[in-house]
Every structure is written in structure tokens, then in C-alpha cells.
N, C-alpha and C positions, 0 to 999 in steps of 0.2 A: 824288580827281578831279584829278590830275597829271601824267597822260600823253597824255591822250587830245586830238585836235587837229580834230576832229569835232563840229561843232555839236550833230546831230541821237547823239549819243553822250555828248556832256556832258548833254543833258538828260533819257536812258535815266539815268543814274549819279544825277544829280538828284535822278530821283522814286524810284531804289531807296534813297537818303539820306533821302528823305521820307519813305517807306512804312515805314523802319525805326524812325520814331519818332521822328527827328530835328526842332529846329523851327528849325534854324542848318547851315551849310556854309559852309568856305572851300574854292575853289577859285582855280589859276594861270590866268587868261586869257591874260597879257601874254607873246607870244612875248621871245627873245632881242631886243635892241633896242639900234641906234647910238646914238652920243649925239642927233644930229639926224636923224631921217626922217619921209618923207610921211605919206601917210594908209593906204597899206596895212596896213600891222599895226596902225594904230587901229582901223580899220574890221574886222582879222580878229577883233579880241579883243570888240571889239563885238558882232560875231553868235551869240560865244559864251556873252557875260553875255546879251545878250539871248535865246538859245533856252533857259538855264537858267533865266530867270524868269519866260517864258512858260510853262514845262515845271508848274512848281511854286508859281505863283501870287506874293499880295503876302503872304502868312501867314510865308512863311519869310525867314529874314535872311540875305543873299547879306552874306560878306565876300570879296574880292580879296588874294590874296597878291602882289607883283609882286616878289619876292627881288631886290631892289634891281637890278633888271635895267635901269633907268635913272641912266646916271651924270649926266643932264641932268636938272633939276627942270623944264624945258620942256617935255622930253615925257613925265612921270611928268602933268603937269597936263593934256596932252593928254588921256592914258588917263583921268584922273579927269574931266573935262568927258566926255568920250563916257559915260562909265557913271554920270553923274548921274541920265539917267532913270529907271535901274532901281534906287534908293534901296538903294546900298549899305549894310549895316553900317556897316562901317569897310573903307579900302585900307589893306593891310599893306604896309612895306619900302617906300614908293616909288623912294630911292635909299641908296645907300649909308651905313653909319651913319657912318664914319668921315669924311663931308661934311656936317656936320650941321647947315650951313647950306644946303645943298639940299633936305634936309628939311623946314625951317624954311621955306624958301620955300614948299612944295608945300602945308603945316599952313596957311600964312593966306591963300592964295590959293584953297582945293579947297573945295568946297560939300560936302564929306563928314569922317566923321572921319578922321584919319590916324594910322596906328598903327608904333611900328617899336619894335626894344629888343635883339630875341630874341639878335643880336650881342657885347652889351653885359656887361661883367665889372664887378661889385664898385658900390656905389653910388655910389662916386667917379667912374667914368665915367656913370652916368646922371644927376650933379649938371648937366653944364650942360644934360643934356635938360631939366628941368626949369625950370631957371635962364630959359631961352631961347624957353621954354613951343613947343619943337619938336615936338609931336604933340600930340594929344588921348589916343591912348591908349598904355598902354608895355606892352612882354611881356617881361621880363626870364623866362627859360627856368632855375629850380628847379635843373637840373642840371648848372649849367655859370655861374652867375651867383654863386655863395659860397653854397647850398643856403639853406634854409626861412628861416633866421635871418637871413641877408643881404637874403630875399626879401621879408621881413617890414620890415625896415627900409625897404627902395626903395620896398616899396607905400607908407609912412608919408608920405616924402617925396612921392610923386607925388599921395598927398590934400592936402597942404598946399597944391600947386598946383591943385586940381581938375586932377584927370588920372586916370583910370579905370585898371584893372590886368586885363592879358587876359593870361594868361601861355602864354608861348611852350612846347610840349610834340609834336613829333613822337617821343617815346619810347614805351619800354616799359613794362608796368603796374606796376613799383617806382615809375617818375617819375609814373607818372598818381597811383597812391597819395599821393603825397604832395603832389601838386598840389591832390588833394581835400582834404586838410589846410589847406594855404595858403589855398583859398578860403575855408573854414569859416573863416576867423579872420579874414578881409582887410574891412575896411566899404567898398573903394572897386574889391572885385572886379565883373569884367563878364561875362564869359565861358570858359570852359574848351577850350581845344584838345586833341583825341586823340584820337587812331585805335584802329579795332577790327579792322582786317583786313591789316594788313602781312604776317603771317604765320601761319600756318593753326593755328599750337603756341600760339600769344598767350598763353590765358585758361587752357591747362593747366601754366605751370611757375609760378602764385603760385595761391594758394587764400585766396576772400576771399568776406563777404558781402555787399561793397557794389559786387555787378557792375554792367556797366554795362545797364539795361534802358531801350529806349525813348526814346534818347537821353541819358538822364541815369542819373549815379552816383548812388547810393544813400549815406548818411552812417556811415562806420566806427564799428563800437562793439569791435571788439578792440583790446587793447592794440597798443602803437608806431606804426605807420602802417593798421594790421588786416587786415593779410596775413601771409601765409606760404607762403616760398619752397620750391619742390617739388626742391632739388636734384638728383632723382636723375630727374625728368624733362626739369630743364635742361641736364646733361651728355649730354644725345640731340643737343643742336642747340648745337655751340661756334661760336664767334665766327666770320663770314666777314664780308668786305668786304662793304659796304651798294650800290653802285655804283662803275663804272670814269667817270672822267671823259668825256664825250661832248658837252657843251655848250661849239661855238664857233660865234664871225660867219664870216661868208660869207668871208672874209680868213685864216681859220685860228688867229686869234687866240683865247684862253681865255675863252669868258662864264660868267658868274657862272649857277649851276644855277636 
């Protein structure tokens, strides 16, 4: 639920995330956004959380990705004051991690929780997330953060704070594998990010028995992560670019995706 910029189309996507079993979705409301502007794009992002939670009720948990698309913690708090009615989850990213006091700002001021991390390398850079108590909840992302054993550490830390661990996972079913690992051992896991529809090949290049049904993983009982990799169906589909860069301001300038 990433593309689509249509009210009455975010909440068709919605209810086929509901009907699939799901009892959680994150999607991007928050268009591209200046550091300071009006109410238009609060207002547009607005009718979007709002027809997706008309669409699917108060049973499911709506979280907001805003991919730090506000370098202003002004208007990140805007977007989170508009979508207070519809009892967010959590807002992901309000602004950039590398301002972590804009962050900070956004965590004690927002009637909701506030989540960010997915950026973040090595538990030394999520020390003063912690330190600074800048979120409620952290996604340090498995494959790209010092993998399981790093990941194990940050979550350690972020219980010492109370601070919940949603980890960040737009990957492939190796990273979901072993994200489902991480949760099984974490006491201060939240929730699971992961996609089942990127691409049509997903669920045929690993062979496992802990698919994903009805929204949720099932608990691995084979050895290492409990898959195994199909090689000779993965060499069908080699590496291509994920996207060409396309997201800028009205100025021509580069915005954050």
C-alpha cells in the first residue's frame, strides 16, 4: 500500500489486507513534504488514513510510515495531530534519523507512539536513541544493522529503556526467516514487518514450513533459519534495480522516497 494516491483505492487494498488474514497494515500516507506548509497535504493524508479506517474498522492496527519525509518536527507533529482520531499503532520515520532531536521532539510531544531505527547501524548508533529516550518503538532492520547477534543486543538495550522492538524488514524471505528467529527470542518484540507480494517468484526460490498463512508465520522447526534455498530457481530471476529514482519537490530538488 505504497503507490496508490487514491482514497477510495487505499481502502479496496485495505480490505484485501484484511480479508487476507491480516489483523495489522502499514501504509505511506504522508505525500513528499517542505520543511513548512499549509494544510493541503495534511488534509490530503488525512482522507487517506481516514477512508482506510472507515474501509476496515477499529479491529485492525493502522501504523503510518512517513520515510522521514519531514525534515521539520513541526510538520511531522502536524501529520501525527491529524491522524490522532484514527488510533494509530505507531507513526514510523517522522523525520530523519540523522536529526535525532527532531525525533525527540516529535516522541514527547505526539499522542501516539513513535517509531524510527530502520536507518540505523550497529548498537552504538542506537545508544543515544535510547539514551535520549527518542521513540517508543526502534526497528533496527536484521540485514543491514550487524545481523541477528547485533540485533539481539539493541533489542537488550532498548528493554532496559522500555522501548519495544518492531523490526524493520521490506526484504526477501531469507530476511523474513530470520526475523522470525529474532522474534522468537526477543521479550520486548512488537510486531513483524513483511511483504508477500513484491514479486510473483517470492515463496518459490526458499522452501520452508513455516509459510506465511493468514497473516502470520508459523514457528520454524528445521535446522539453521528452516529453509532452504531453491538455487536453481533463483538463477531464473538475477538481480535487477529495485527502482529509478523519481521522488522530488516541486523545485526539482531530490525528496527522500
Amino acid at each position: 500500500m505504497y503507490e496508490s494516491t487514491d482514497p477510495a483505492e487505499f481502502a479496496e487494498r485495505a480490505l484485501m489486507v484484511r480479508d487476507a488474514g491480516y489483523t495489522a497494515m502499514k501504509f505511506m500516507a504522508v505525500p513528499r513534504t517542505e520543511p513548512i506548509e499549509g494544510l493541503r497535504p495534511i488534509r490530503y493524508a488525512e482522507r487517506l488514513v481516514q477512508a482506510v479506517r472507515e474501509a476496515v474498522g477499529d479491529e485492525m492496527d493502522l501504523m503510518i510510515d512517513l520515510h522521514a519525509r519531514c525534515t521539520s518536527p513541526a510538520m511531522a507533529l502536524q501529520y501525527c495531530r491529524a491522524f490522532e482520531p484514527y488510533g494509530l499503532f505507531f507513526f514510523e520515520e517522522p523525520c530523519p534519523s540523522e536529526d535525532l532531536e527532531a525525533t525527540a521532539q516529535v516522541t514527547r510531544a505526539a499522542n501516539m507512539p513513535i517509531a524510527t531505527g530502520e536507518r540505523l547501524v550497529g548498537r552504538h548508533q542506537f545508544r543515544e536513541v535510547f539514551e535520549r529516550r527518542a521513540c517508543h518503538i526502534i526497528q533496527p532492520d536484521l540485514s543491514h544493522c550487524g545481523g541477528l547477534w547485533e540485533a539481539r543486543k539493541i533489542a537488550a538495550a532498548a528493554e532496559a529503556h522500555s522501548i519495544a522492538v518492531a523490526p524493520h524488514n521490506p526484504n526477501g524471505p531469507i530476511a523474513t526467516a530470520a526475523a522470525v528467529h529474532f522474534a522468537l527470542a526477543t521479550p520486548n518484540w512488537l510486531i513483524q514487518e513483511a511483504i508477500s507480494s513484491d514479486v510473483p517468484w517470492r515463496h518459490e526460490v526458499v522452501e520452508t514450513e513455516h509459510m506465511l498463512r493468514s497473516g502470520y508465520y508459523g514457528v520454524p522447526t528445521a535446522p539453521g533459519l528452516g529453509i532452504e534455498v531453491n538455487e536453481r530457481v533463483a538463477a531464473r530471476y538475477p538481480w535487477q534495480p529495485e527502482l529509478v529514482q523519481r521522488y522530488f519537490h516541486p523545485d526539482g530538488s531530490v525528496a527522500d522516497w
